[in-house]
DRENROTOR-712039 format. One record per atom (N, C-alpha, C): x, y negated, z negated; residue number from 1; atom name. Coordinates in nm, 4 decimals, always signed. Layout:
BEGIN
<u:X	v:Y	w:Z	pos:NUM	site:CA>;
...
END
This chain:
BEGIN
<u:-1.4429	v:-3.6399	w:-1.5974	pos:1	site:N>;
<u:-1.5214	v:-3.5296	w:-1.5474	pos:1	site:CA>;
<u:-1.4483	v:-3.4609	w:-1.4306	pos:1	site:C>;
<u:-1.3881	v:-3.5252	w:-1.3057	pos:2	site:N>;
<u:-1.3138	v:-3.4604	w:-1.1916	pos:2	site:CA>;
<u:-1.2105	v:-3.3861	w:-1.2741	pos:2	site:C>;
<u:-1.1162	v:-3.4740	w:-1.3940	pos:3	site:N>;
<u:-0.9931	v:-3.4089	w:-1.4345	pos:3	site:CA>;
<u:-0.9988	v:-3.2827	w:-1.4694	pos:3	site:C>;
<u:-1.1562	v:-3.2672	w:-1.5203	pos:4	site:N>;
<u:-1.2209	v:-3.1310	w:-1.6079	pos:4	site:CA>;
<u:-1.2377	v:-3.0284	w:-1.5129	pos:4	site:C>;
<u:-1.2756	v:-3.0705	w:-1.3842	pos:5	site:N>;
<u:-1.3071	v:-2.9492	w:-1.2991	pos:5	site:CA>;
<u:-1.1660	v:-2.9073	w:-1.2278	pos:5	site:C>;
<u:-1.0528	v:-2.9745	w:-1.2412	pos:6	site:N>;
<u:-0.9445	v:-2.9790	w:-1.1548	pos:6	site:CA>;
<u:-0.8729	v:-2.8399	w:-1.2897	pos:6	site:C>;
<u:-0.8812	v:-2.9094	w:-1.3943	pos:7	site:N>;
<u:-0.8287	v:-2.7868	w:-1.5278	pos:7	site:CA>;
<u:-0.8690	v:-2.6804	w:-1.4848	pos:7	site:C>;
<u:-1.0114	v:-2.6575	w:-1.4458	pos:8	site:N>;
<u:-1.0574	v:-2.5286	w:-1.4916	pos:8	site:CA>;
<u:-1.0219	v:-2.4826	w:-1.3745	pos:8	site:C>;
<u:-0.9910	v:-2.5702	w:-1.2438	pos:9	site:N>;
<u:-0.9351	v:-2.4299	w:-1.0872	pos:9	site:CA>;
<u:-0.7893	v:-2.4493	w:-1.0967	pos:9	site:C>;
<u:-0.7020	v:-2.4713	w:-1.1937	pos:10	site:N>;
<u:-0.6032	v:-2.4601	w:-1.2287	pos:10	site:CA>;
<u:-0.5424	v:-2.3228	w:-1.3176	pos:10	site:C>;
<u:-0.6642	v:-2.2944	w:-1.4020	pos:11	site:N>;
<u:-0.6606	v:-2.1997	w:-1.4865	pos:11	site:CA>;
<u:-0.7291	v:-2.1034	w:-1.4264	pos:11	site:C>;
<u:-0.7958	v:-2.1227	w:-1.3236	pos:12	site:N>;
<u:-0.8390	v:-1.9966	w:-1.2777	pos:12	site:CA>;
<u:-0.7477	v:-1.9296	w:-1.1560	pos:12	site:C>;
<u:-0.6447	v:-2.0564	w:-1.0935	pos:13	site:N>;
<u:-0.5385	v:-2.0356	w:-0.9967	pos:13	site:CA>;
<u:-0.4390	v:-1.9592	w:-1.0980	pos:13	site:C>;
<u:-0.4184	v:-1.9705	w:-1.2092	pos:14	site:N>;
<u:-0.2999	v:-1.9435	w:-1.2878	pos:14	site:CA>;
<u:-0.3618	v:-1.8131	w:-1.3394	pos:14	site:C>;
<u:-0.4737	v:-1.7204	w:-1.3601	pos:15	site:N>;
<u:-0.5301	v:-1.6345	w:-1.4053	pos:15	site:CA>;
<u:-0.4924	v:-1.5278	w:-1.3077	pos:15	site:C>;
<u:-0.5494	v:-1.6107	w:-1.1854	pos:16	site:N>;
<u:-0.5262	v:-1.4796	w:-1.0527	pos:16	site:CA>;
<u:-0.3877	v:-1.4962	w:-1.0276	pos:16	site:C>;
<u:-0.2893	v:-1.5699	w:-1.0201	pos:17	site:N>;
<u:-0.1234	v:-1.5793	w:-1.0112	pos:17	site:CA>;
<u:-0.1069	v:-1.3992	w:-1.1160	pos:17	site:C>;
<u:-0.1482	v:-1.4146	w:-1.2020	pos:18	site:N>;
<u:-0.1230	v:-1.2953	w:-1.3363	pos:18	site:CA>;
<u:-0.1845	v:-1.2044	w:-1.2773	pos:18	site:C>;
<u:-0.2913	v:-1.2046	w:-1.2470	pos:19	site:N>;
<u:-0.3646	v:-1.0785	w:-1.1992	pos:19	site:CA>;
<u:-0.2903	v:-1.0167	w:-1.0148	pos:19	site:C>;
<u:-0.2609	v:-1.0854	w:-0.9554	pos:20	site:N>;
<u:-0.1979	v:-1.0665	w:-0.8457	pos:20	site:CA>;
<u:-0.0310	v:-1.0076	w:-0.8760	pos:20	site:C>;
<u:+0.0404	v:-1.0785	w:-0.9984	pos:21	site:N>;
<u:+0.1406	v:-1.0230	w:-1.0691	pos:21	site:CA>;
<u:+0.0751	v:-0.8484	w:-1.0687	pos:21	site:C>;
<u:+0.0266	v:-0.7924	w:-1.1275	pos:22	site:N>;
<u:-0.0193	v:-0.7216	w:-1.1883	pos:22	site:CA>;
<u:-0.0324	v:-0.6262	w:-1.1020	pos:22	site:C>;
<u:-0.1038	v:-0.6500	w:-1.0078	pos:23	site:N>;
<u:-0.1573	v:-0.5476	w:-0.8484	pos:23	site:CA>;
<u:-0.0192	v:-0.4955	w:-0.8050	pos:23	site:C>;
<u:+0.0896	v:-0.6199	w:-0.7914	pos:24	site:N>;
<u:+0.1971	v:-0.5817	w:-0.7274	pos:24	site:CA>;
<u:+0.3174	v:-0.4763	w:-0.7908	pos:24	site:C>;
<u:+0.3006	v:-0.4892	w:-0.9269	pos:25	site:N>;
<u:+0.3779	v:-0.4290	w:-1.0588	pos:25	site:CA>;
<u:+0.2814	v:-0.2683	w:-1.0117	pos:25	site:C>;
<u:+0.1982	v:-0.2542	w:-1.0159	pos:26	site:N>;
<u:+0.0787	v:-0.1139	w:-1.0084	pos:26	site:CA>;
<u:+0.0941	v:-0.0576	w:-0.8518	pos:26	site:C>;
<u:+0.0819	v:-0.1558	w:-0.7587	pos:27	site:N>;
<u:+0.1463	v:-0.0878	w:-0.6605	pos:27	site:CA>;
<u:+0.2797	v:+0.0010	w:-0.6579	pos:27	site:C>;
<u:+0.3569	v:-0.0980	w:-0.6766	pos:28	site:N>;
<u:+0.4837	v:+0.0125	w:-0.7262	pos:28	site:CA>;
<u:+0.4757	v:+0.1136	w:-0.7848	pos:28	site:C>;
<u:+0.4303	v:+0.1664	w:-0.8341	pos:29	site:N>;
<u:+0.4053	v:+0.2573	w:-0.9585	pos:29	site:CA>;
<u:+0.3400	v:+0.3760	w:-0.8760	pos:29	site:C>;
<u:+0.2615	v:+0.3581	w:-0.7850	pos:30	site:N>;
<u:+0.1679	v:+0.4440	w:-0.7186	pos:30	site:CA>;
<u:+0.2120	v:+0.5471	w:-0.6080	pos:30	site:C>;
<u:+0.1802	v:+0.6508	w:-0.5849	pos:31	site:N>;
<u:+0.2204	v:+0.7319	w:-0.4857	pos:31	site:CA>;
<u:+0.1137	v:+0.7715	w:-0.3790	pos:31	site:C>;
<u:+0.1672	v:+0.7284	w:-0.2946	pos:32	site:N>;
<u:+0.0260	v:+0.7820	w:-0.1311	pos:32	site:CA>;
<u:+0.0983	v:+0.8536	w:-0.0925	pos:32	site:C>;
<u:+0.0053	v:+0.9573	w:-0.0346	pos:33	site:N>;
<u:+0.0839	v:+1.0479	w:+0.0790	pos:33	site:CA>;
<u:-0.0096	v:+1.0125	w:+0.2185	pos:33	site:C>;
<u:+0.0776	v:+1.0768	w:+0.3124	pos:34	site:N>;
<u:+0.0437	v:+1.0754	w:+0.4556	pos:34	site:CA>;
<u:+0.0562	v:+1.1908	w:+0.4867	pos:34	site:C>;
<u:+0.0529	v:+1.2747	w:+0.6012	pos:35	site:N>;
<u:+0.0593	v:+1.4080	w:+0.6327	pos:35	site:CA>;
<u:+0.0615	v:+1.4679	w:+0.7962	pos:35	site:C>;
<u:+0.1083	v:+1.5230	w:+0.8187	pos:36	site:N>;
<u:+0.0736	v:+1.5729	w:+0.9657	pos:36	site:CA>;
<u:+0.1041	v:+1.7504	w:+0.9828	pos:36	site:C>;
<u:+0.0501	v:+1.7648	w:+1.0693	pos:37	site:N>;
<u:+0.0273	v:+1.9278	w:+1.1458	pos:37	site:CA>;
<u:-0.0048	v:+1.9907	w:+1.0465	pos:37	site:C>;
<u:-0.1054	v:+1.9546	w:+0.9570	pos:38	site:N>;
<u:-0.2045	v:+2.0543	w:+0.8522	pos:38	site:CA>;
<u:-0.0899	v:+2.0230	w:+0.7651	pos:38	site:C>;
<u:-0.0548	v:+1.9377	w:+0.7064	pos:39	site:N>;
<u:+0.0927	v:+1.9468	w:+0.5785	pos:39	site:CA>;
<u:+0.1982	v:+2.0145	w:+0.5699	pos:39	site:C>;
<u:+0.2072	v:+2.0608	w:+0.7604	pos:40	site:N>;
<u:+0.3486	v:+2.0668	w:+0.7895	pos:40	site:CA>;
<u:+0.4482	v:+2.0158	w:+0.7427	pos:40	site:C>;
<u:+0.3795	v:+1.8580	w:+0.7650	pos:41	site:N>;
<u:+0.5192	v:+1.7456	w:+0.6872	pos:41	site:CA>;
<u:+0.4168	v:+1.6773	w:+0.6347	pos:41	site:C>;
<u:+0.4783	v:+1.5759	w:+0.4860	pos:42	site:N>;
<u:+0.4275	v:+1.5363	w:+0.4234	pos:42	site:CA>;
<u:+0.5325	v:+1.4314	w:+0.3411	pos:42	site:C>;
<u:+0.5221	v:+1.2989	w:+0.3590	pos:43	site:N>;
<u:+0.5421	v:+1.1645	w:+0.3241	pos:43	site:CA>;
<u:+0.5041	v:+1.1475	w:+0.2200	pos:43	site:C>;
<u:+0.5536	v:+1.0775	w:+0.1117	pos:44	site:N>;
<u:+0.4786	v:+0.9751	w:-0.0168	pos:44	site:CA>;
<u:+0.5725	v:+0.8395	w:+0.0005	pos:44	site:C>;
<u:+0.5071	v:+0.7335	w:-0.0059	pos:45	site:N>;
<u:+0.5218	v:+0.5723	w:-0.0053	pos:45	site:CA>;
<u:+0.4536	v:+0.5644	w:-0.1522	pos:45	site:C>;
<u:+0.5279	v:+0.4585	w:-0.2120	pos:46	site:N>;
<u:+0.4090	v:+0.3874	w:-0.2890	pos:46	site:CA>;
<u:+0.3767	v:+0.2539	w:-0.2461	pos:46	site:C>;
<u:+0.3017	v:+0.2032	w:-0.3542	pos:47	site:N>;
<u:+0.1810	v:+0.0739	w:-0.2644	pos:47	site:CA>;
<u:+0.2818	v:-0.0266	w:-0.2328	pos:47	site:C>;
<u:+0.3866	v:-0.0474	w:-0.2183	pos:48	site:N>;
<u:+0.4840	v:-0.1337	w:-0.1523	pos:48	site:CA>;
<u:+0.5716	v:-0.0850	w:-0.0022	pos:48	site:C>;
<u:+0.4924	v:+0.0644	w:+0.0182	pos:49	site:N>;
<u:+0.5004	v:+0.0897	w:+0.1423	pos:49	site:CA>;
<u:+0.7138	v:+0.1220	w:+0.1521	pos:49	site:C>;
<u:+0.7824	v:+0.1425	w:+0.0137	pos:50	site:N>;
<u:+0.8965	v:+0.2180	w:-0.0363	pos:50	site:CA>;
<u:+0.8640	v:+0.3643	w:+0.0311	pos:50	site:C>;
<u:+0.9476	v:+0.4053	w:+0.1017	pos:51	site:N>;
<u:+0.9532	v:+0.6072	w:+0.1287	pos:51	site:CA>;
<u:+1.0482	v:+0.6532	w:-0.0064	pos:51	site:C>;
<u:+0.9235	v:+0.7569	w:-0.0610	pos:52	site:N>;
<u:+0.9913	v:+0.7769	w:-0.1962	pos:52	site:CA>;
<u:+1.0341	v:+0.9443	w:-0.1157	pos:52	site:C>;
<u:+0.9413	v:+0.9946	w:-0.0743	pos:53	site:N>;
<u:+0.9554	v:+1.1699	w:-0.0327	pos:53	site:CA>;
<u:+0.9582	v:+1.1997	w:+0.0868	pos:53	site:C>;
<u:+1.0026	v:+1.2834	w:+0.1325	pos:54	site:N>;
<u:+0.9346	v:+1.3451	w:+0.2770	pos:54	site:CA>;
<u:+0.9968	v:+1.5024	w:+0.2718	pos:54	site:C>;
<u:+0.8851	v:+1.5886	w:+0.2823	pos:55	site:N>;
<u:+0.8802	v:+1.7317	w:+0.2376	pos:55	site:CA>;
<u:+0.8529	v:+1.7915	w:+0.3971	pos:55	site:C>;
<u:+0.9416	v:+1.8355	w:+0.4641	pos:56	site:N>;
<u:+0.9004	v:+1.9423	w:+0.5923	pos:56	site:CA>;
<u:+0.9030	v:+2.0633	w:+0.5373	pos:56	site:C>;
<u:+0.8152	v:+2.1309	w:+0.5924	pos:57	site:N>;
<u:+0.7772	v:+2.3053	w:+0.6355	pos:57	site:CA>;
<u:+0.9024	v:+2.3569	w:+0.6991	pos:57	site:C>;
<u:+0.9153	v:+2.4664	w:+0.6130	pos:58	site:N>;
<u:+1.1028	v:+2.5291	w:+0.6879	pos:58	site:CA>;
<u:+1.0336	v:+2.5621	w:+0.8481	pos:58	site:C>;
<u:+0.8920	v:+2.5983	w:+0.8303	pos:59	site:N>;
<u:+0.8798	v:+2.6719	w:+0.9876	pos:59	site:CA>;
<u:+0.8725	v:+2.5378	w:+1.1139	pos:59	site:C>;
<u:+0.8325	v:+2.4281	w:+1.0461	pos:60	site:N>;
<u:+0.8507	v:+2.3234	w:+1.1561	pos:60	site:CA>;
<u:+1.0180	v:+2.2948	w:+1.1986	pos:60	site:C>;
<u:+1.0887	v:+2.3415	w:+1.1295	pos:61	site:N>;
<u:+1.2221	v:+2.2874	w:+1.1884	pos:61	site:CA>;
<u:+1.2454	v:+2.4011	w:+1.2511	pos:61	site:C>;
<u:+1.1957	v:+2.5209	w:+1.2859	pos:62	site:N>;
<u:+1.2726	v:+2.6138	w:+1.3999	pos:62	site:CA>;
<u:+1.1319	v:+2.5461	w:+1.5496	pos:62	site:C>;
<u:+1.0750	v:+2.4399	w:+1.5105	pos:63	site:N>;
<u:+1.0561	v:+2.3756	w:+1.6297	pos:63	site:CA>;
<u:+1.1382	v:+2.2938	w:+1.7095	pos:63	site:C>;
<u:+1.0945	v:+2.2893	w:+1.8325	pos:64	site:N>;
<u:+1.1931	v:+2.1299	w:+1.9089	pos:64	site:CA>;
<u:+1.1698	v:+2.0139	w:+1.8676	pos:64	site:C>;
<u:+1.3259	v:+1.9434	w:+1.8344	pos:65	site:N>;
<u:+1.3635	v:+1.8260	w:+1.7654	pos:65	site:CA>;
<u:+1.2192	v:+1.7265	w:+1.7838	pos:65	site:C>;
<u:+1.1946	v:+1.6954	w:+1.9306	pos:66	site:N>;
<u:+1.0718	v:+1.5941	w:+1.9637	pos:66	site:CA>;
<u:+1.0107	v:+1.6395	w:+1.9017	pos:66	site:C>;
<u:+0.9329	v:+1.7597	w:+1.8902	pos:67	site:N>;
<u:+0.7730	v:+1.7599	w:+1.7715	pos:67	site:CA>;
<u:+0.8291	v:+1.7537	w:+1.6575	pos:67	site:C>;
<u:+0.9198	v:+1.7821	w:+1.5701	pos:68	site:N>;
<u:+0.9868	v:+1.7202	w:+1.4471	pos:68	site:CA>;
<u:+0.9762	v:+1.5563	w:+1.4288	pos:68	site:C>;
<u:+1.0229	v:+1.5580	w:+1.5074	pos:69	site:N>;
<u:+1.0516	v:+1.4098	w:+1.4852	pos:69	site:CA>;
<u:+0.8894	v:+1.3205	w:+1.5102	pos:69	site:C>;
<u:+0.8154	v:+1.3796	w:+1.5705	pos:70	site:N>;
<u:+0.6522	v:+1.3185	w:+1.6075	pos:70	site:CA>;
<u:+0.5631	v:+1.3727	w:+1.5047	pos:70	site:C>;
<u:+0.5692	v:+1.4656	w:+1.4341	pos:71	site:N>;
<u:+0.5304	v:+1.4867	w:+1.3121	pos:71	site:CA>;
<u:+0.5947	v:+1.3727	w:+1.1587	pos:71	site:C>;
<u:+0.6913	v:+1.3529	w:+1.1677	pos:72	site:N>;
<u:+0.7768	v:+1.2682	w:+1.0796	pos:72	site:CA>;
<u:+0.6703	v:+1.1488	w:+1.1212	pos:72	site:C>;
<u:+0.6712	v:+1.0724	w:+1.2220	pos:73	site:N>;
<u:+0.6712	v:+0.9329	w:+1.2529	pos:73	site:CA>;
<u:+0.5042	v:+0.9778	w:+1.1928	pos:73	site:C>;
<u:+0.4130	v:+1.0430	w:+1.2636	pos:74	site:N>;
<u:+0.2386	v:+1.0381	w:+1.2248	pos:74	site:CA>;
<u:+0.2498	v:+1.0297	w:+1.0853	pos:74	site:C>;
<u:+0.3232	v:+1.1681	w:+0.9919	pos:75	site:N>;
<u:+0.3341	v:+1.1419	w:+0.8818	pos:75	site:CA>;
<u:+0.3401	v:+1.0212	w:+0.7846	pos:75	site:C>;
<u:+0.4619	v:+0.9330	w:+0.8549	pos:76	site:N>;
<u:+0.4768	v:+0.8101	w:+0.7615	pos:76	site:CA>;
<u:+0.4147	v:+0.6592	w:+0.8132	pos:76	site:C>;
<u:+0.3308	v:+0.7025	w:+0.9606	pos:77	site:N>;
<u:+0.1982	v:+0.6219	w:+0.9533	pos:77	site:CA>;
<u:+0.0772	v:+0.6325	w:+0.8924	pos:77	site:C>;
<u:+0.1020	v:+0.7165	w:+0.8690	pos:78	site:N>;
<u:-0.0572	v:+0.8130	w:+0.7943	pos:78	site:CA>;
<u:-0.0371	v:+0.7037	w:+0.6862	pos:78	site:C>;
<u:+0.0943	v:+0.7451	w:+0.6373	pos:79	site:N>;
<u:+0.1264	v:+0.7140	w:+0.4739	pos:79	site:CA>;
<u:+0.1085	v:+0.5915	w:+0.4449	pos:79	site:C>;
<u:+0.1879	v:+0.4692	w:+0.5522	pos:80	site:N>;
<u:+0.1583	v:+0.3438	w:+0.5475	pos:80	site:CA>;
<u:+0.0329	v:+0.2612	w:+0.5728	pos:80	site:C>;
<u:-0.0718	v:+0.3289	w:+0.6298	pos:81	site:N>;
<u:-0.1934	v:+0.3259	w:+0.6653	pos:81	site:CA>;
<u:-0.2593	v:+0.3348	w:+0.5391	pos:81	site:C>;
<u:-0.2307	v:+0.4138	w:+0.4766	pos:82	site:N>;
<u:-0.2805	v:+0.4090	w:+0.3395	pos:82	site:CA>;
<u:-0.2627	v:+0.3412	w:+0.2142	pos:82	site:C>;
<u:-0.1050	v:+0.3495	w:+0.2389	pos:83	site:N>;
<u:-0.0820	v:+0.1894	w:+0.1318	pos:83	site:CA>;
<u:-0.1709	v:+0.0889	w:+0.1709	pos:83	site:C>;
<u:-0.1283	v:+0.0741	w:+0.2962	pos:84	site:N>;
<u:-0.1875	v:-0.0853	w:+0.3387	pos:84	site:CA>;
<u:-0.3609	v:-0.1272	w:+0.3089	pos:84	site:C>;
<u:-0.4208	v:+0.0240	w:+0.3134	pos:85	site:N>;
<u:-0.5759	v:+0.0789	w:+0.2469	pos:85	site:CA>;
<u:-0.5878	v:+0.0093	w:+0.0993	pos:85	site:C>;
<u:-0.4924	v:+0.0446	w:+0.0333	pos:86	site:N>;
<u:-0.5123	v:+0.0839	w:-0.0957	pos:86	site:CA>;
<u:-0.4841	v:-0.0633	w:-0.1542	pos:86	site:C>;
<u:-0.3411	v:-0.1421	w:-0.0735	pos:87	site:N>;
<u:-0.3051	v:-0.2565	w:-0.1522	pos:87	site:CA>;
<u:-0.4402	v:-0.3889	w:-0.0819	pos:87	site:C>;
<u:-0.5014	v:-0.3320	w:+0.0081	pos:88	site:N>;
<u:-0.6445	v:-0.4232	w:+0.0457	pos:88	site:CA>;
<u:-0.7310	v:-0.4257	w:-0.1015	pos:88	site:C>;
<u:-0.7740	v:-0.2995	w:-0.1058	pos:89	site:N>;
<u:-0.8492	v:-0.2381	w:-0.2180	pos:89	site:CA>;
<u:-0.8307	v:-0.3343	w:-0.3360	pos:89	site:C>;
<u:-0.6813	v:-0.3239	w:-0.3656	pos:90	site:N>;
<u:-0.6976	v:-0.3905	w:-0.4971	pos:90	site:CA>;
<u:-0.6768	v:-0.5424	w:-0.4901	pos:90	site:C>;
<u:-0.6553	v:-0.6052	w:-0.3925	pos:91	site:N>;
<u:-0.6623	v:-0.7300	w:-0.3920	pos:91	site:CA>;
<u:-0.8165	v:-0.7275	w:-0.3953	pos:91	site:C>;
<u:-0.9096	v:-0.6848	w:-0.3463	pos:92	site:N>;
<u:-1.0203	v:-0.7620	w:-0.3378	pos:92	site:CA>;
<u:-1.0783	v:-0.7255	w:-0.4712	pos:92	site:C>;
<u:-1.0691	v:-0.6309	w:-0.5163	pos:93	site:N>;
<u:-1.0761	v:-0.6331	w:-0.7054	pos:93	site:CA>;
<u:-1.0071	v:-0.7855	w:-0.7464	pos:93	site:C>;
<u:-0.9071	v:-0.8275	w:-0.7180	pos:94	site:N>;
<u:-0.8244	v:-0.9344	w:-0.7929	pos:94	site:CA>;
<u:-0.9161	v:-1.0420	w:-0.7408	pos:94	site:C>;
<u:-0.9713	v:-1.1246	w:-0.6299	pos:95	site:N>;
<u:-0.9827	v:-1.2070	w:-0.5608	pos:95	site:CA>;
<u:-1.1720	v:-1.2184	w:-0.5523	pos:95	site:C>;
<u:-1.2407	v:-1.0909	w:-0.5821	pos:96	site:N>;
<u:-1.3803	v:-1.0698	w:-0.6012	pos:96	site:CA>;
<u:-1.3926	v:-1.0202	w:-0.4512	pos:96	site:C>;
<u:-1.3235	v:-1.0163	w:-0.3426	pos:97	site:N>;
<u:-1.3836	v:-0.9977	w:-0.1968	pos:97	site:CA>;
<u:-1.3579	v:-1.1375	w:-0.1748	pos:97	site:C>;
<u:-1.3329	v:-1.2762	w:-0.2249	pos:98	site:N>;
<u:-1.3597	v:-1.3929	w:-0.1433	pos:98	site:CA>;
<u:-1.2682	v:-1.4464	w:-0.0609	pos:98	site:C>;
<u:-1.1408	v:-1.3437	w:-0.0431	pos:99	site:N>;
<u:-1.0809	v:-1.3905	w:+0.0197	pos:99	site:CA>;
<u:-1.0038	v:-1.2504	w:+0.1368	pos:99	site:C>;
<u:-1.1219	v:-1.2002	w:+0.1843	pos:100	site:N>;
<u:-1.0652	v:-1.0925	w:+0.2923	pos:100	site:CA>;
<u:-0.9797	v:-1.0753	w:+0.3764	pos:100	site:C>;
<u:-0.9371	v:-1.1774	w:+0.4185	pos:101	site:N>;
<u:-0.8388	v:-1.1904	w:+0.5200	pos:101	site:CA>;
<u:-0.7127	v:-1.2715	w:+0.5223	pos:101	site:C>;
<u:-0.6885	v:-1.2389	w:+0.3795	pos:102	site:N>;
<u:-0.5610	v:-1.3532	w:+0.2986	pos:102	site:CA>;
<u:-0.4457	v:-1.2927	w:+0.3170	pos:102	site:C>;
<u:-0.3351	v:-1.3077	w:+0.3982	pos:103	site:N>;
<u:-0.2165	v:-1.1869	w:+0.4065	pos:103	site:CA>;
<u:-0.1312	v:-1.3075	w:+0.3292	pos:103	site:C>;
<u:-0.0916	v:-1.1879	w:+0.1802	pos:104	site:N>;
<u:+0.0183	v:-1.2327	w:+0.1072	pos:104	site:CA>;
<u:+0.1193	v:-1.1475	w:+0.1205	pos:104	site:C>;
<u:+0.2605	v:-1.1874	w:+0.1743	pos:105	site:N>;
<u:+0.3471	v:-1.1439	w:+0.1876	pos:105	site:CA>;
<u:+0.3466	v:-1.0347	w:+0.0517	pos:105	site:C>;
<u:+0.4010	v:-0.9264	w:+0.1083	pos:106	site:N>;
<u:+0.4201	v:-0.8182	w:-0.0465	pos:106	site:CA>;
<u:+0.3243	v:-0.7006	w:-0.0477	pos:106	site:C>;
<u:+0.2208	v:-0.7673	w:+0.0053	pos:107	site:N>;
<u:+0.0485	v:-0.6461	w:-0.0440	pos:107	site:CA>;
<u:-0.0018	v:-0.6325	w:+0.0922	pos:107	site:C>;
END
């Protein structure tokens, strides 16, 4: 009877191993953006928090270098702020919510 219950959180450890596979494969795949000074500039990460884009406004570069460059950085916090949103999101789809505060390297 113990051996029986030990199978079945074995197979349910090995179910979510696949399903956690899965989140991380789909993250990749995904594109967030971030944004600053009304989409002056504009970042895309996908859910592995990768910088795939970053699109400036020709009129922000006849600004000074510092607000360039402080638009860039909000931008690709925005952006990572949102991965980090999104790869929460789908862990707790994978996990039901029971494990909120589980930091797995990767997500």
């Amino acid at each position: 009877m113990f051996n029986k219950g030990i199978g079945n959180i074995y197979k349910q450890a090995q179910q979510m191993q696949k399903k956690m596979a899965k989140v991380q494969e789909d993250l990749k795949n995904l594109s967030i953006e971030g944004n600053a000074g009304d989409g002056m500039v504009k970042v895309v990460v996908n859910g592995k928090k990768d910088l795939l884009s970053v699109d400036i406004n020709e009129s922000v570069l006849k600004e000074d270098k510092e607000m360039v460059e402080d638009l860039i950085l909000v931008a690709v916090k925005q952006a990572m702020s949102n991965a980090d949103q999104k790869a929460e999101e789908m862990m707790k789809d994978v996990t039901g919510g029971a494990l909120p505060n589980l930091n797995i390297p990767g997500f």
